[in-house]
TILO-673351 format. One line per field, with one value per residue (C-alpha): x, y, z; residue number from 1; residue in one letter; chain. Coordinates in nm, 2 decimals. Layout:
residues N
px: [X:...];
py: [Y:...];
pz: [Z:...];
resi: [NUM:...];
resn: [a:...];
chain: [A:...];
END
This chain:
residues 179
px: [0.00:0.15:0.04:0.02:0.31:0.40:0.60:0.89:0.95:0.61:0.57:0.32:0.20:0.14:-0.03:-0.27:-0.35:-0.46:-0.67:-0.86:-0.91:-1.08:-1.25:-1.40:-1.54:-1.69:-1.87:-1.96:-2.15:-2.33:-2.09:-1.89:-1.50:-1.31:-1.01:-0.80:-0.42:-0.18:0.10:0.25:0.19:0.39:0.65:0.72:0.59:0.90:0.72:0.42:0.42:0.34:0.04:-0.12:-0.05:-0.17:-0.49:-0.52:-0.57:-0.81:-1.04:-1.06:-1.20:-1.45:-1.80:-1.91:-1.74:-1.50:-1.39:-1.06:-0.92:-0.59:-0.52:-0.19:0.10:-0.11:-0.28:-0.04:0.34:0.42:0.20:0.45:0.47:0.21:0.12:0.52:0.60:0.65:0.57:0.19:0.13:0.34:0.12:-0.19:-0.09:-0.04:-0.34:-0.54:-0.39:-0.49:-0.85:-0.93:-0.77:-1.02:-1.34:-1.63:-1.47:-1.42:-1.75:-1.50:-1.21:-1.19:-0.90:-0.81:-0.45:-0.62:-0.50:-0.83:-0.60:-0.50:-0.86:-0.99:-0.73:-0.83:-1.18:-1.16:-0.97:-1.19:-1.36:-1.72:-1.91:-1.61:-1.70:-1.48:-1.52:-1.39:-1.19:-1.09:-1.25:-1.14:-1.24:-1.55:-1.78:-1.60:-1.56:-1.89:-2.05:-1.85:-1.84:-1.92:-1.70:-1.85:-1.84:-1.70:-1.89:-1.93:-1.78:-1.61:-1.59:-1.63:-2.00:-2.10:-2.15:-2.34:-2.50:-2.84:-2.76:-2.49:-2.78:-3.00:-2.72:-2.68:-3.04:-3.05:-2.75:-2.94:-3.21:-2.90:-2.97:-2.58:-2.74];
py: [0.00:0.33:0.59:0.97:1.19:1.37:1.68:1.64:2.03:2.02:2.27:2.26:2.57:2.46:2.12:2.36:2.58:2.30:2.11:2.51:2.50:2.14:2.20:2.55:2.36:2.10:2.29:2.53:2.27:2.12:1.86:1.69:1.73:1.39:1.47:1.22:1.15:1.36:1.23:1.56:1.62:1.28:1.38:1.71:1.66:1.65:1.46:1.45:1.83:1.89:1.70:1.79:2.19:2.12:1.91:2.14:2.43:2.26:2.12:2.49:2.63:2.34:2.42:2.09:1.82:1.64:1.23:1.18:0.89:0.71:0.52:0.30:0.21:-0.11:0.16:0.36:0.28:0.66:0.70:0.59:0.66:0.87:1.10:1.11:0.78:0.45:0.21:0.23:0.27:0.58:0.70:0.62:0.81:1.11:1.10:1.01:1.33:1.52:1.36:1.44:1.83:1.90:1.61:1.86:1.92:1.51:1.31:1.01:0.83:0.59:0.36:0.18:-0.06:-0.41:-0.52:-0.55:-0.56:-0.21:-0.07:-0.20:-0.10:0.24:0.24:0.13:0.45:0.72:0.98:0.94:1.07:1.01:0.69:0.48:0.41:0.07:0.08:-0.27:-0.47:-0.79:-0.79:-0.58:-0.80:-0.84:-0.49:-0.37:-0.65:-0.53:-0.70:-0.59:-0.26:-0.15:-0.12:0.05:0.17:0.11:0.31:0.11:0.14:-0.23:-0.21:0.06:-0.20:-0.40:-0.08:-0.24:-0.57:-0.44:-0.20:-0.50:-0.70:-0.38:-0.36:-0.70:-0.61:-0.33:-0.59:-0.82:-1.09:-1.24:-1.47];
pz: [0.00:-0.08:0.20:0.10:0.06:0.40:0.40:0.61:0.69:0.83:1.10:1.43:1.32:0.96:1.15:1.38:1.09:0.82:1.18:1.21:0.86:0.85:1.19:1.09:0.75:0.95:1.18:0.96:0.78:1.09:1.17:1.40:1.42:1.43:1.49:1.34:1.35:1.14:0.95:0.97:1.30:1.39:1.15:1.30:1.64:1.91:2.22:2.42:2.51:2.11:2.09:2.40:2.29:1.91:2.07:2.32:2.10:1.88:2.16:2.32:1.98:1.87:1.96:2.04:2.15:1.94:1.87:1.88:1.63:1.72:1.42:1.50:1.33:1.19:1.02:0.94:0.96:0.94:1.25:1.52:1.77:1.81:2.13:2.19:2.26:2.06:2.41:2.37:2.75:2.75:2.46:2.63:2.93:2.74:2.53:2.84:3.04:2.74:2.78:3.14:3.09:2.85:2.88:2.86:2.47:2.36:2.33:2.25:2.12:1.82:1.87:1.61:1.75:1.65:2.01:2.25:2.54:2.50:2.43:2.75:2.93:2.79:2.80:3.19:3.27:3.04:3.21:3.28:2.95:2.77:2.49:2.35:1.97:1.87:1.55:1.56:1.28:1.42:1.73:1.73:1.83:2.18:2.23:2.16:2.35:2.62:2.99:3.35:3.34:3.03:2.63:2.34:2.09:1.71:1.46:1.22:0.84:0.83:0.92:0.57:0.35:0.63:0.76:0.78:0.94:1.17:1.30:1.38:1.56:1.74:1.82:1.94:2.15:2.36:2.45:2.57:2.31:2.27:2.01];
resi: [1:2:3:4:5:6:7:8:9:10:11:12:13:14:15:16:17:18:19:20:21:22:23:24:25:26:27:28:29:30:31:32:33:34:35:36:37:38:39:40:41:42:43:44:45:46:47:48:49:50:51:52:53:54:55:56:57:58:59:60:61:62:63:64:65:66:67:68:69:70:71:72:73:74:75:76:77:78:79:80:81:82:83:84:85:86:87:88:89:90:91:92:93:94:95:96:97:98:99:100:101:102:103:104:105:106:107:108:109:110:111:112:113:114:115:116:117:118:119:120:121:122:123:124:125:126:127:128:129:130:131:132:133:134:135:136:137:138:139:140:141:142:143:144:145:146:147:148:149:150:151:152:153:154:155:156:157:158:159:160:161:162:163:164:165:166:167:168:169:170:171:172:173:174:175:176:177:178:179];
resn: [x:x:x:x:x:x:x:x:x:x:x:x:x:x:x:x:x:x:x:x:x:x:x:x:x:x:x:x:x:x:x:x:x:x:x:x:x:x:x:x:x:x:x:x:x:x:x:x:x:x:x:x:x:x:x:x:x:x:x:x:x:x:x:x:x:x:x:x:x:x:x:x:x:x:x:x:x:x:x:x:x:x:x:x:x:x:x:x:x:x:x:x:x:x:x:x:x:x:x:x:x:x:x:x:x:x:x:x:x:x:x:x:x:x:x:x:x:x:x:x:x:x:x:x:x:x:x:x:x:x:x:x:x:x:x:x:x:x:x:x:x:x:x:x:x:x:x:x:x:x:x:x:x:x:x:x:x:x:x:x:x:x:x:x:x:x:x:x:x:x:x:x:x:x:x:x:x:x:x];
chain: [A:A:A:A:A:A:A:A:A:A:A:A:A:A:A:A:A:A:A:A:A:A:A:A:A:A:A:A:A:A:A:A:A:A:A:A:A:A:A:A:A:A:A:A:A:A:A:A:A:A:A:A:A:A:A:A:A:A:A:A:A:A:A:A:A:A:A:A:A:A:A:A:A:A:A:A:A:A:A:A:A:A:A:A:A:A:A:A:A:A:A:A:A:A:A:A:A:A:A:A:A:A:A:A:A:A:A:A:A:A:A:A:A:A:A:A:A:A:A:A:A:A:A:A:A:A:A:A:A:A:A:A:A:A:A:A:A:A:A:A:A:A:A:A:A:A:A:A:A:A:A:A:A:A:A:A:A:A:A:A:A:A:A:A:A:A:A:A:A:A:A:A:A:A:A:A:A:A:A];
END
């Protein structure tokens, strides 16, 4: 697979501008910001301390809450070590930190590592009202059906061409049929 071009001499302040730029069109059209990972960002990106300033900014000028997307590095190779750190716990206490300083502006996170493990570890330590999205297409099932301690919830690109069957197994999910 041959990923997109990214611009090495990226700057943050190229990064933030071309975020505002995408954010403003969203929401000018009615939608909901996603905020999803940046090639440039983790190309020019220098630790933690850039990505909680460039998410930081972008939370405080969204007008309603936003989803974050972590798409990992079985994504996205160029994505590595995302958040500031290539040891995934480190990253996730950084993006968590990030989540808790500004939780009245995230309505979620899609994570999308293809390692359950490390999305119920995260889900377990999310702010109340904070959701987790599943991005995990093999193990979705699992995850949405969730145990005692909670869920995640669906937003998966696998489901759009099964849109109207995935919404019935949903359905039956919500009435607690497993079957």
């Amino acid at each position: 697979m041959k990923l997109p071009h990214v611009d090495r001499r990226s700057t943050l302040e190229g990064v933030q501008s071309a975020y505002e730029e995408q954010c403003e069109f969203i929401e000018g059209q009615g939608g909901q910001v996603i905020l999803m990972a940046s090639r440039a960002l983790a190309a020019c990106a220098r630790g933690p301390d850039d990505y909680r300033a460039i998410y930081g900014k972008l939370l405080r000028q969204t007008s309603r809450p936003a989803i974050l997307h972590w798409l990992g590095e079985a994504f996205d190779p160029s994505l590595t070590g995302y958040w500031g750190s290539q040891d995934f716990a480190q990253a996730m206490e950084v993006c968590l930190s990030m989540i808790y300083e500004h939780q009245s502006k995230i309505d979620g996170i899609k994570l999308s590592v293809l390692d359950p493990q490390y999305e119920i570890a995260m889900r377990r330590r999310l702010p109340k009202g904070v959701r987790m999205y599943t991005g995990d297409d093999f193990h979705y099932d699992e995850l949405i059906a969730g145990d005692e301690q909670g869920h995640s919830h669906a937003l998966l690109g696998v489901f759009d061409p099964l849109a109207e069957f995935a919404a019935k197994a949903v359905c039956s999910l919500d009435r607690g049929c497993l079957e």
